[in-house]
N, C-alpha and C positions, 0 to 999 in steps of 0.2 A: 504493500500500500504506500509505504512512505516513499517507494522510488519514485511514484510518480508525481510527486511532488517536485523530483530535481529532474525528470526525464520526459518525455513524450512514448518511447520505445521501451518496454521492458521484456524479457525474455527468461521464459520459466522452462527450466532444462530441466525435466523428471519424467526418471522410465518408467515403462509400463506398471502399473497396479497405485499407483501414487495418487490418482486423484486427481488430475489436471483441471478433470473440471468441474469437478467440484470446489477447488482450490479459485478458477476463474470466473466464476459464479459469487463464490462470497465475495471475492475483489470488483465485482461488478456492483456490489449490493454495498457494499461499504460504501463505494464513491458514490451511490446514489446516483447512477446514470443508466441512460439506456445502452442497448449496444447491439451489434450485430454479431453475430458465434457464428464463427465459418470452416465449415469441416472440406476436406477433401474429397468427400462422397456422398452421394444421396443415403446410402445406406446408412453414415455417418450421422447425417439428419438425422435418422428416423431412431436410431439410438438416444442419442443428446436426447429427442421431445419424450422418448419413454422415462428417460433418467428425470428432463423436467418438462413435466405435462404441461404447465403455465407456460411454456415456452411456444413464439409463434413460428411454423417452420415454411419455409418457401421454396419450389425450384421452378425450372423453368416452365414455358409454356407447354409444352409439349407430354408434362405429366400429370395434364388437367381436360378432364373432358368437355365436348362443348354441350352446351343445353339443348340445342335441337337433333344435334346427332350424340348423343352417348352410345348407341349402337355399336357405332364406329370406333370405338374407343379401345386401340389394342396396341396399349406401350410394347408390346414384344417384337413388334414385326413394323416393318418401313410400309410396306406397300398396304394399300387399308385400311392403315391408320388415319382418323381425325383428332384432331387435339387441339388447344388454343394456340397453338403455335400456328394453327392455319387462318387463324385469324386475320380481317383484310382494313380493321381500323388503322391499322398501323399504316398502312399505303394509304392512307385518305380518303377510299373507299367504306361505303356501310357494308356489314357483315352481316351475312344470314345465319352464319350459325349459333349467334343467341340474339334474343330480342333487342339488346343495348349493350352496348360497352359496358357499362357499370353494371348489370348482368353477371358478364365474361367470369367464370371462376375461379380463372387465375389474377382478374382483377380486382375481385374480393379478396384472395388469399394478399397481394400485391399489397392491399390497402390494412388490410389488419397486420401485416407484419412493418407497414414503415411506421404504424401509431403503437405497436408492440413496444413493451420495454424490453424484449429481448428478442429477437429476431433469427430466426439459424436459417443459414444457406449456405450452397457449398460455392467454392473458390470461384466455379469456373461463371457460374452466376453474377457473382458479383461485381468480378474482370469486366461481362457483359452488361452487366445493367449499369453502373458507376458509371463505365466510359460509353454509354448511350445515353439512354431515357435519363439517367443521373438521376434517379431517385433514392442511389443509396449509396450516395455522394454527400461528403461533409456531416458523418456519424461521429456521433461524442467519440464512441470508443468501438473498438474491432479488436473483437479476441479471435487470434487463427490460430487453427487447429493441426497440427503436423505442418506445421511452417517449413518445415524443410522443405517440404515441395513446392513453394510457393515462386522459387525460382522457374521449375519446372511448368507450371501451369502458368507463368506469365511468358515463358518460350509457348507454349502452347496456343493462347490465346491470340499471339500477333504469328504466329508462323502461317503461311500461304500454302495448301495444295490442293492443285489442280490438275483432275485426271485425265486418263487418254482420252478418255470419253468425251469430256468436257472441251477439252482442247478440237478436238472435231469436229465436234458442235458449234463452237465460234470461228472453225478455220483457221485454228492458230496453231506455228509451229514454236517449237520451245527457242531461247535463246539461243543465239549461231554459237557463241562462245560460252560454255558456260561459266568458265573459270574467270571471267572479265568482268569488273564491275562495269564496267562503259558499258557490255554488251546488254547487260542488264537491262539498265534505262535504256538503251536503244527501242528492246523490248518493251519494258514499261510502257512507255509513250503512248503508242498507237492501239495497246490490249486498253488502257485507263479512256483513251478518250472513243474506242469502240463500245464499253460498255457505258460511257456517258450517252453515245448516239441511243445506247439500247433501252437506258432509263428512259431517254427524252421520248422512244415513241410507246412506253409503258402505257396501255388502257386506263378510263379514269374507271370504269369497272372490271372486276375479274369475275369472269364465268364460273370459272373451276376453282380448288384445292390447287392444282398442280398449274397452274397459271401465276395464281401467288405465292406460292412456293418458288417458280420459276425468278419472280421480281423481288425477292429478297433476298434473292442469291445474290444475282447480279448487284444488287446497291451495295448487300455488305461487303462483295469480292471488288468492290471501286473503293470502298473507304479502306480494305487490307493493303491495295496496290499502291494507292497514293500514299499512305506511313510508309510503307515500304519503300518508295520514291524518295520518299523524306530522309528516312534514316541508312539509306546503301551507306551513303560519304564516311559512316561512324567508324569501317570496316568491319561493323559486330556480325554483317550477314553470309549467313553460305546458301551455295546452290545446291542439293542436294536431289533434282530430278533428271530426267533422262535429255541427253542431249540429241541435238536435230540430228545428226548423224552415228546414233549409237543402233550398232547391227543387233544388240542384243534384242532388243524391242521386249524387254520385259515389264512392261506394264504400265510404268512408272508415267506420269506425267508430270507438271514442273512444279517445284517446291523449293520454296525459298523458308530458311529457318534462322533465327540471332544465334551468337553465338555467345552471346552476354545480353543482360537485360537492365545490367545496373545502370546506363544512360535512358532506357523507358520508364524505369518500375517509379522514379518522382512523379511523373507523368498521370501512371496507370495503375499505382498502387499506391502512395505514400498520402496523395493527397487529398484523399477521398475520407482520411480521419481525424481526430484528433489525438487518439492517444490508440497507443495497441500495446497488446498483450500477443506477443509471440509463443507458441507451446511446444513443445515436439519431444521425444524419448531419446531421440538424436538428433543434437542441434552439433553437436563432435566439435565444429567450433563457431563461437560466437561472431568473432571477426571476419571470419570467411562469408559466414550466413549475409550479413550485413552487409558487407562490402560486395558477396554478388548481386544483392539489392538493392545496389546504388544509395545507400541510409548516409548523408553525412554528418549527421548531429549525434549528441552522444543519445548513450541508451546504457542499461544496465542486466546483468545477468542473475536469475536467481538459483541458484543448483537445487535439486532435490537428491537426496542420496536411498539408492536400493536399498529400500527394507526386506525384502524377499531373501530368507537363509542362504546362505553361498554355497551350502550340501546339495540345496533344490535347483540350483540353474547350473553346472558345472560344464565348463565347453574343455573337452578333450582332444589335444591336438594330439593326431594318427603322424604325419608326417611323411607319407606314405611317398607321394614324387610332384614331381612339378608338373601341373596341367595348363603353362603356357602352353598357346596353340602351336610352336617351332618343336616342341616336346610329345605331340600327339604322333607323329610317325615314331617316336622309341618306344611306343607300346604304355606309352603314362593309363590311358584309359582303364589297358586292361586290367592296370595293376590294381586304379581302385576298383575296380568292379568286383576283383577280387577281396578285397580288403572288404567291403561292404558286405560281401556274401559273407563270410566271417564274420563279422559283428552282427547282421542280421539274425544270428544264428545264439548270438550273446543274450536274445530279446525277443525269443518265441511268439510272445502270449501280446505284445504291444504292438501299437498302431507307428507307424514309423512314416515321417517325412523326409523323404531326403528331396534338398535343393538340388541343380542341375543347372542352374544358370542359361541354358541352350537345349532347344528342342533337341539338336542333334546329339548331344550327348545323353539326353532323355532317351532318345532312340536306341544308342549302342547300349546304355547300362539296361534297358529294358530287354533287351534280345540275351543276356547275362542272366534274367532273375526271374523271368516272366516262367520257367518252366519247375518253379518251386510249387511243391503239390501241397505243402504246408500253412500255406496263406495268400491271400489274394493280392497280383503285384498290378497297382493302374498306372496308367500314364495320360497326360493329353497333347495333341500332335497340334490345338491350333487355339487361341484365347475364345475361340466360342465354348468351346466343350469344357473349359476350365471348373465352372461351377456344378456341373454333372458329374464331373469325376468327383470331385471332392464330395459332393453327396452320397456319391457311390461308396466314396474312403470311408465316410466315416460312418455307414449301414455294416460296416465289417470288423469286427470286434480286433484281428490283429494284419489290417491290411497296410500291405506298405503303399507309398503312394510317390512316383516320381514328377517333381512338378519345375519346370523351368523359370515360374512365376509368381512361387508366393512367399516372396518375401516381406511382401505387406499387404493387409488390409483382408489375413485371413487370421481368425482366433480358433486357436487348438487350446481350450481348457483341459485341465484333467485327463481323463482316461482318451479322448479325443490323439492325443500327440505323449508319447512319454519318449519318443526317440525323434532328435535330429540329426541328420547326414548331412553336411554341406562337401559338396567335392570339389568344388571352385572356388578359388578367390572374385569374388565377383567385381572386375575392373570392369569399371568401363568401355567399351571396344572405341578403340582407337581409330578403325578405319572408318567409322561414320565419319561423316563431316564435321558436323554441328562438335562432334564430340572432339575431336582433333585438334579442330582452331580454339575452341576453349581454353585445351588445355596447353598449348602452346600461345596464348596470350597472356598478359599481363597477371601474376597470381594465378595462372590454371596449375600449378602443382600441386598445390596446397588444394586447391577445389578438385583434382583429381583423385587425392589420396581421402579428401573428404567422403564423397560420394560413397568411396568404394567402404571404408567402414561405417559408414551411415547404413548401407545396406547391410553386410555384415550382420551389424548388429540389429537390424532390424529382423531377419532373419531368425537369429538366435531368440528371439522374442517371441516368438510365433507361439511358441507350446506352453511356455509359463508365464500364468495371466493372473496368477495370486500367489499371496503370502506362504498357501497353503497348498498350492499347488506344485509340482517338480516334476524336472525330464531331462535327458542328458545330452549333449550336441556334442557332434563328432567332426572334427575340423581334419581333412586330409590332403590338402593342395599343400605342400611345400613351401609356397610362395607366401603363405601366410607370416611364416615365422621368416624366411631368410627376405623378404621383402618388404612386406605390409608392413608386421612389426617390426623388423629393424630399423628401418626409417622413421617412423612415426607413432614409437608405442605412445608418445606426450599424447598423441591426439585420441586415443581410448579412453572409455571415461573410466574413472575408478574403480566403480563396480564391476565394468567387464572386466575388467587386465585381473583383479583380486578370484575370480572364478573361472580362470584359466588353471590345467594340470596341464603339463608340458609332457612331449614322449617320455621323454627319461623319468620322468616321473610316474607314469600309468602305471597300476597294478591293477588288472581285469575289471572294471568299473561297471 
């Protein structure tokens, strides 16, 4: 409470089971203000309003039915769906799908949550409404929730892509050069002022759903192009889509992504509040977090420290071999494959996750384990099936379950998880763009070696989610200790580094 007295920024670093927020609830209630609570996920949402019922929760249009057609109303699928996102007030036009605007459901939910005293929405909402309709622009105070992503979702929010399909449609070929920023704007130019032609001969009415669907594409893909116009000269941008002369013709069409967002985030995040409460389980470092945020005033840190027994989260480093990708022809895989069937074997009766970091390596350790007759081994080959599997993992009392993607935003309590497998260091890939020029600009080492124990440890979090609960994680990339840790054990928080056993140390745990 008292920091924010001498700061605008303050930032609450406490792991999982701590309370977060409950912790930023009562600091919301002390200062006797209202505020916006903004999680990373709809699911997220829908947690926080269970925890506080008084709480008003928002998303977008799109997850609100319309009055005349509720029929139509099938969040699962694109095609068929109506929602208030088809909404045509917004184009100037009157809408049939409810009697009035003030009607609209999402314009009741819209209204009860800006005169809420507590308001919850996720990130990407806010990104969108703040720097649009600006209705939830200029809030006392904004508590965000897993702030660490908030880099991440504000690259998300301004990055541009357009597909083969789309590019077709308006008879555009991708930039001639695409490594050129010149060539860029050459391109910019004539795509910004064709989809101006394309607003200018917009209907003052829309017949159809798929008509205004059509003219909101276009206007919001003019206002992405012109920032983007805006901001090339910064050097933050990469091209990361297919070029006019690439034989592969894999799919891709043009995409433009930052590579930094701390010259937008004043912009498009900072000044939309007055005071914020940052939170997250890994913030790993304060200064990094900040400064990828473009933040330059001071701000202050509050630690929490793991109360959770250090018997109950214990991470075992195997040390088994190195699973840089230059090390996959000497046979690295098979070794942990190997080592994993052996431990699996240590752990009969429990449900076991082990991380994979890569589909492709989901694949080979699956073709390894899948013919155990003793328990059921899942996998998923693409992020739709993700949530099936894991429903399937956890109908099976001791199923193992190979996942290249949940290192966040899945809770294993209890009997749920008492084993984890991580068999990668999970770096960053280098050879994306966006991820490259990062880390070869200004501070990307320190934001490189961030990320990668941010996830780490987010990882390791997965299965113990109380005081009273316990599971054991099994660390086998090599790179872990003669890399990760040797460089940067300062950047570990306490609590992890004190609930590490080291090889030399292991007695059959």
């Amino acid at each position: 409470m008292d920091a924010f007295d001498r700061v605008d920024v303050v930032i609450l670093n406490a792991p999982t089971g701590s309370g977060k927020t409950l912790i930023a609830e009562t600091v919301r209630r002390m200062m006797r203000k209202s505020a916006v609570y903004v999680c990373s996920s709809k699911i997220l949402q829908d947690q926080f309003a269970r925890d506080f019922p008084y709480a008003c929760v928002l998303k977008g249009r799109a997850n609100y039915p319309t009055i005349n057609r509720p029929e139509d109303f099938h969040p699962e699928r694109f095609v068929g769906h109506i929602s208030c996102e088809d909404c045509t007030w917004s184009l100037g036009d009157e809408c049939n799908l409810c009697p009035a605007k003030k009607d609209c459901p999402y314009e009741v939910a819209k209204r009860a949550a800006i005169w809420a005293d507590l308001a919850v929405v996720n990130t990407s909402y806010l990104l969108t409404e703040a720097n649009g309709p600006a209705k939830f622009s200029g809030n006392e105070f904004v508590i965000a929730d897993e702030a660490d992503t908030l880099e991440a979702s504000l690259m998300g929010h301004v990055s541009i892509d357009i597909s083969e399909r789309r590019l077709a449609r308006f008879k555009w070929q991708p930039p001639a050069r695409v490594t050129v920023e010149d060539s860029w704007l050459e391109w910019l130019h004539p795509a910004i002022a064709d989809l101006g032609n394309r607003i200018a001969r917009l209907p003052d009415v829309f017949d159809d759903v798929r008509s205004a669907r059509e003219a909101r594409y276009i206007i919001q893909l003019r206002s992405k192009l012109m920032a983007l116009r805006d901001g090339i000269r910064s050097g933050n941008w990469v091209y990361t889509g297919r070029g006019s002369n690439d034989a592969s013709r894999d799919g891709r069409g043009v995409s433009f992504k930052p590579a930094r967002v701390d010259d937008i985030a004043p912009k498009y995040l900072w000044r939309h509040s007055n005071k914020w409460l940052l939170m997250s389980a890994t913030i790993i470092s304060s200064d990094e977090l900040m400064s990828s945020l473009g933040w330059d005033g001071d701000y202050e840190t509050v630690n929490v420290r793991n109360t959770f027994p250090i018997e109950n989260r214990r991470v075992y480093y195997r040390g088994v071999t190195s699973m840089s990708f230059k090390n996959r022809e000497n046979g690295s895989w098979d070794q942990i494959a190997e080592k994993i069937r052996d431990d699996l074997e240590r752990h009969p009766e429990d449900r076991v996750l082990i991380h994979t970091v890569s589909y492709a390596l989901t694949e080979h350790l699956f073709d390894y384990l899948k013919y155990d007759d003793s328990r059921l081994v899942l996998r998923y080959t693409n992020a739709a099936a993700r949530d099936r599997t894991l429903y399937q993992y956890l109908r099976n009392s001791n199923a193992v379950l190979l996942a290249p993607s949940m290192g966040r935003g899945v809770d294993l309590p209890n009997d749920a998880c008492r084993v984890q497998m991580i068999t990668k260091v999970p770096f960053p890939m280098t050879k994306d763009r966006q991820i490259n020029k990062r880390m070869y600009s200004p501070g990307g080492r320190l934001w490189y070696s961030v990320q990668t124990i941010r996830e780490l440890v987010q990882m390791c979090g997965r299965a113990v989610r109380s005081s009273e609960d316990w599971a054991v994680t099994y660390v086998y990339d090599t790179d872990f200790d003669t890399n990760l840790w040797a460089r940067n054990r300062n950047l570990f928080p306490d609590w992890f580094r004190e609930a590490i056993i080291w090889k030399e140390r292991t007695r059959n745990p």
